[in-house]
C-alpha positions as CSV (number, residue, x, y, z in Angstrom):
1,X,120.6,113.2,77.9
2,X,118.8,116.5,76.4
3,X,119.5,114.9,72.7
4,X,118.3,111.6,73.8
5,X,115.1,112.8,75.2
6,X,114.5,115.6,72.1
7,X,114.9,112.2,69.5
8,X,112.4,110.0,71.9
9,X,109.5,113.1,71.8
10,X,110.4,113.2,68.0
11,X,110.0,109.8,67.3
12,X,106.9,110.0,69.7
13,X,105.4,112.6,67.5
14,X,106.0,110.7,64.6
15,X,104.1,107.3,65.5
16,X,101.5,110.0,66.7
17,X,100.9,111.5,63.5
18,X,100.9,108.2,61.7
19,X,98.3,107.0,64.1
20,X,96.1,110.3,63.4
21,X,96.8,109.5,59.9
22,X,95.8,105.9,59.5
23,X,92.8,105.4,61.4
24,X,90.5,107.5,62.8
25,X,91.5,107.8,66.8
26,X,90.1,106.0,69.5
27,X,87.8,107.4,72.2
28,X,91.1,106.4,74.3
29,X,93.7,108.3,71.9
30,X,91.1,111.5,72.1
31,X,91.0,111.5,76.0
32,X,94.9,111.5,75.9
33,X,95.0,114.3,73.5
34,X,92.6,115.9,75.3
35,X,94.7,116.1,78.8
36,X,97.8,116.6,77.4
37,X,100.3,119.2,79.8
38,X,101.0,122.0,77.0
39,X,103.3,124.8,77.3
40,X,102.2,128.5,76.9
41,X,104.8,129.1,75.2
42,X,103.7,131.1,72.1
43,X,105.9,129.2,69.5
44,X,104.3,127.3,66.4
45,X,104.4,123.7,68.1
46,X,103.4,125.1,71.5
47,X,100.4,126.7,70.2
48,X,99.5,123.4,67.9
49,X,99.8,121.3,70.7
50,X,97.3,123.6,72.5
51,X,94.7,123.6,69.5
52,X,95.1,119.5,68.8
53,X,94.1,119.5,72.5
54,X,91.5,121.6,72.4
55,X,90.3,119.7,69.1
56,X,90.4,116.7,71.1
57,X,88.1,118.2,73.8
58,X,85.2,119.8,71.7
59,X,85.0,117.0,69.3
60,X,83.3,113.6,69.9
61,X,84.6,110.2,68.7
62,X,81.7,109.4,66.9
63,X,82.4,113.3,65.0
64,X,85.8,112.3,64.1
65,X,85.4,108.9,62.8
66,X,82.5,110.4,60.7
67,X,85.6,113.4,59.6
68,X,87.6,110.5,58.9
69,X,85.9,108.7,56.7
70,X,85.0,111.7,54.7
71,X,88.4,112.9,54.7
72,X,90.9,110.0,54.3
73,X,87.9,106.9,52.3
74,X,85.2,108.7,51.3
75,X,82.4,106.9,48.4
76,X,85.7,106.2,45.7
77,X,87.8,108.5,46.7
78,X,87.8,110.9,50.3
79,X,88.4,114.4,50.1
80,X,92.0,114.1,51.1
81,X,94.6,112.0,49.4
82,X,97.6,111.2,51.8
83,X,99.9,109.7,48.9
84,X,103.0,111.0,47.9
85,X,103.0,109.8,44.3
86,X,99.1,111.7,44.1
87,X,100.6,115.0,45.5
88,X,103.9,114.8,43.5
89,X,102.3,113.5,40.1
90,X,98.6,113.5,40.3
91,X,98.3,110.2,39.7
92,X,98.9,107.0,42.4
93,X,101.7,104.5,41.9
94,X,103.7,106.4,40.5
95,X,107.5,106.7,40.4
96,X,107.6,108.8,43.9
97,X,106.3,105.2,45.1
98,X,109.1,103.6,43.4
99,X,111.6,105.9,44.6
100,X,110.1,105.0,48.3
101,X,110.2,101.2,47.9
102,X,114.0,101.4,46.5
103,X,115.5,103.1,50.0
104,X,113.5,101.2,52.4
105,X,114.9,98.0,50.2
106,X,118.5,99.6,50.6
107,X,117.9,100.8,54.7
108,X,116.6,97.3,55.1
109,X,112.7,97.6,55.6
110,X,110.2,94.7,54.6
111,X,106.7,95.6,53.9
112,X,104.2,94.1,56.5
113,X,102.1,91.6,54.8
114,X,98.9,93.0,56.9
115,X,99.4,97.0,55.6
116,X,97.1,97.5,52.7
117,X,98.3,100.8,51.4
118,X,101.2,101.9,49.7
119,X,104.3,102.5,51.3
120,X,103.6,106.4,50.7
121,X,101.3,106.6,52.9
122,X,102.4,109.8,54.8
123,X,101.4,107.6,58.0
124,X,103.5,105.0,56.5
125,X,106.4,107.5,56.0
126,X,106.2,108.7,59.6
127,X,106.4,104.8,61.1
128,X,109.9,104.8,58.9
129,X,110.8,108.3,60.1
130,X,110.3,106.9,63.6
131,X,112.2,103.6,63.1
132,X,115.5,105.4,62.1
133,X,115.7,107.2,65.5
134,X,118.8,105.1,66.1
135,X,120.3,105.7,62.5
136,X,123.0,109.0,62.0
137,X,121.0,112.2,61.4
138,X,122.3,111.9,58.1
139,X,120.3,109.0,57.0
140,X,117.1,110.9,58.8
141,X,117.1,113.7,57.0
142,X,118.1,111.8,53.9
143,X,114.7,110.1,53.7
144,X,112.8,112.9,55.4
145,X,114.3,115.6,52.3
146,X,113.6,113.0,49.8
147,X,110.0,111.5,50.9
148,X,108.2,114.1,53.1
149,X,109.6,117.6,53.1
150,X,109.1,116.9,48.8
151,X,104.9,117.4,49.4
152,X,104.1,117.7,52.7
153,X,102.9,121.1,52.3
154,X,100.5,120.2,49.6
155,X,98.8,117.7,52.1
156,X,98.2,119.8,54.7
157,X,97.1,122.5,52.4
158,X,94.8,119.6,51.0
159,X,93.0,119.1,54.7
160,X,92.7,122.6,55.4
161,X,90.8,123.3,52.6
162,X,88.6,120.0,53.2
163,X,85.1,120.8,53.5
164,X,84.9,118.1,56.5
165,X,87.5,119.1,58.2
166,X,86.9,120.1,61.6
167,X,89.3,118.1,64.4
168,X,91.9,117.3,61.2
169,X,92.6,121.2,61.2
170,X,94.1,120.9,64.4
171,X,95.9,118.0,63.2
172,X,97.0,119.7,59.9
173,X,98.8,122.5,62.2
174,X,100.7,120.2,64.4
175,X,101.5,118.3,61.4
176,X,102.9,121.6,59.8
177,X,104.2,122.6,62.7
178,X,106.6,119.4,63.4
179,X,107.4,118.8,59.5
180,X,108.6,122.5,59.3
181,X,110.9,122.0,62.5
182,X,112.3,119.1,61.3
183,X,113.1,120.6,57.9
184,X,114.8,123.7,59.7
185,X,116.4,121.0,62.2
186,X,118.4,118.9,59.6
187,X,119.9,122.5,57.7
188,X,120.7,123.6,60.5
189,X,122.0,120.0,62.3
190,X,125.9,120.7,60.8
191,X,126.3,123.9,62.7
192,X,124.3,123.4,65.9
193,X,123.0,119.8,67.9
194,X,121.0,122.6,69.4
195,X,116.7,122.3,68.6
196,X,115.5,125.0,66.8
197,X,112.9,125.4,69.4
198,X,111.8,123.2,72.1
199,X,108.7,120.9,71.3
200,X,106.8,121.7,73.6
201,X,104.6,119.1,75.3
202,X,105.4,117.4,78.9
203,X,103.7,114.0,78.5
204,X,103.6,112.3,75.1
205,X,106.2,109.7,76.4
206,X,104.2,106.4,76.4
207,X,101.4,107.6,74.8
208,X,98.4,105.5,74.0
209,X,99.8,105.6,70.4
210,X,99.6,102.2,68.9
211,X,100.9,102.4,64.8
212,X,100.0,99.5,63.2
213,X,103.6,98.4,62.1
């Protein structure tokens, strides 16, 4: 049961980042964040969980979708770029891309015919990370090592050195924070079924996260 409730909050986290990710949040999505049950636990996820909230309290929906739209669209190009082939190459549509499209053809994903962006779209990358909760940990960390623990780093290195970013810093370190886990989670999955440390949050279980596939 322990396992089963650790891989729920995980894929939880994921569609939560995605959602952070793709659009900026609702006024709904903020009041959740903002009365999330944290632990005072002094652990990195613990203490992100605290800040996001936080964040989420001292920041107005009309401030974040302004934060947004600087960050993520921007007048040509926002001051973040939340492609994989961009971080990887320095250039979009590139073979990263390619590399992406090739094992979600081979695990059996179909592109949405309402997503606009490409399928590495870190929010994009989480929705998949979060739809193979049921597939062997093997397969997870397959796609996670190949697509997101490759440049995830450079992303969030990317927002917190964004001149507009304010409630996306909080974001950043819970982003950091959960990729890090999972990276030390699948080495360490051979050994021990054990977490590496709990994630601590009591009630992101049906969430008002909506992703948009």
């Amino acid at each position: 049961m322990e396992i089963e409730q650790e891989q729920s909050l995980r894929t939880d986290i994921y569609l939560l980042i995605a959602s952070l990710v793709r659009q900026e949040p609702s006024e709904e999505l903020l009041t959740w964040l903002s009365e999330l049950e944290t632990s005072s636990s002094q652990d990195l996820m613990s203490i992100a969980w605290v800040d996001l909230k936080q964040a989420a309290r001292t920041h107005a929906v009309e401030q974040v979708t302004e934060e947004y739209q600087n960050l993520f669209i921007g007048i040509g190009r926002g001051e973040v770029v939340p492609f994989a082939s961009w971080h990887l190459t320095g250039s979009l549509m590139e073979k990263p891309l390619a590399l992406i499209r090739q094992d979600l053809s081979t695990l059996g994903f179909e592109r949405s015919e309402t997503t606009k962006e490409p399928e590495d779209h870190i929010a994009a990358l989480c929705e998949v990370m979060a739809m193979l909760h049921d597939q062997p940990q093997t397969v997870q960390r397959d796609f996670f090592n190949a697509h997101v623990a490759t440049w995830y780093a450079k992303l969030i290195e990317q927002i917190e050195s964004a001149k507009s970013a304010q409630f996306y810093l909080a974001v950043a370190r819970l982003m950091k924070a959960f990729f890090d886990y999972e990276q030390v989670s699948f080495v360490q999955a051979p050994v021990s079924t054990k977490p590496v440390n709990k994630i601590e949050v009591k009630n992101i279980v049906d969430s008002e996260v909506n992703p948009s596939h």
